[in-house]
N, C-alpha and C positions, 0 to 999 in steps of 0.2 A: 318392319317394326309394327308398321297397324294392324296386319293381320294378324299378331297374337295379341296387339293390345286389343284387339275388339274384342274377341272371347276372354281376356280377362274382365274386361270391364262388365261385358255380360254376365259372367260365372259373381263379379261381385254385388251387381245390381239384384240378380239372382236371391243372393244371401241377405240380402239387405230387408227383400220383400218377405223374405219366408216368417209364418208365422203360426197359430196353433193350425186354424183350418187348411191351409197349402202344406204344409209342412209331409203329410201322409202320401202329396203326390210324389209321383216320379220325377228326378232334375233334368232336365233339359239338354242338349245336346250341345255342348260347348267345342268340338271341332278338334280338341286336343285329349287323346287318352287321360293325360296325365290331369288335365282340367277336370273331366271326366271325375275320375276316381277322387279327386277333391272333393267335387261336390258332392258326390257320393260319401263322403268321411266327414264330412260337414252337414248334411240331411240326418246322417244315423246317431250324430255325434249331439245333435238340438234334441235329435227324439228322444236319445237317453235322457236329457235334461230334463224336457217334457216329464217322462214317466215319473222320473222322481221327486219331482215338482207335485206330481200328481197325489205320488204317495204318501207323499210330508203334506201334503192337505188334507186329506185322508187321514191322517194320522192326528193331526193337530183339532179335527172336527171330532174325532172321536175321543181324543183326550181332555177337551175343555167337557165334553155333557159330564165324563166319565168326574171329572173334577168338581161339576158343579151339583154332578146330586148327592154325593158325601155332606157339603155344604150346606144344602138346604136339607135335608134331614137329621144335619146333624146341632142345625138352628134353633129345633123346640127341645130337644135333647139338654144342651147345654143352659135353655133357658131355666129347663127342669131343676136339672141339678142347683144352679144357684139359687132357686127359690128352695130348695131343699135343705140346702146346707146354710140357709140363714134363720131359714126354720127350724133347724136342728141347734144353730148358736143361740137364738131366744129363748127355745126349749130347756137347754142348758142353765142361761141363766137366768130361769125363772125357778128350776130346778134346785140350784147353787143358793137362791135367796131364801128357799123355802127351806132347805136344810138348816142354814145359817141361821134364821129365825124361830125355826123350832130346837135347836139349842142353848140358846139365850134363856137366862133364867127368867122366871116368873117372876 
């Protein structure tokens, strides 16, 4: 019984320690095929994890600038506008008074 408990316990010590920098090495020789091919399916299986980890941060760096210069370009834009369209409602009703009063009789 020890001698497969030992290579498991190593194949899990193994997996325990893997991490981004080790992770690219080759797994060690666990003494059992079958051990073997685990850790083999357990090293390819983290590095998928890895890539995609990779690319969803990739992704998520690209998407926050992608979000945030809409934003700030879009800041003196809208400032514009409301100074425009309160400009446009004074104009109106300075408009509206001036009509108003030059119709009122003499």
């Amino acid at each position: 019984m020890r001698r497969v408990a030992r290579p498991v316990g190593a194949l899990g010590d193994w997996a325990r320690g893997l991490n981004e920098q080790n992770l690219s090495q080759p797994a060690p020789d666990f003494s059992y095929p079958e051990l073997n091919e685990f850790a083999s399916l357990v090293r390819s299986s983290l590095s998928s994890v890895q890539q995609s980890l990779a690319r969803e941060q990739r992704f998520v760096r690209f998407t926050s600038h992608e979000l945030r210069t809409p934003s700030a370009s879009s800041a003196p834009t809208s400032s514009c506008w409301s100074g425009c369209v309160r400009s446009h409602a004074s104009t109106r009703q300075w408009s509206s008074r001036r009509s108003t009063a030059s119709i009122a009789p003499v």
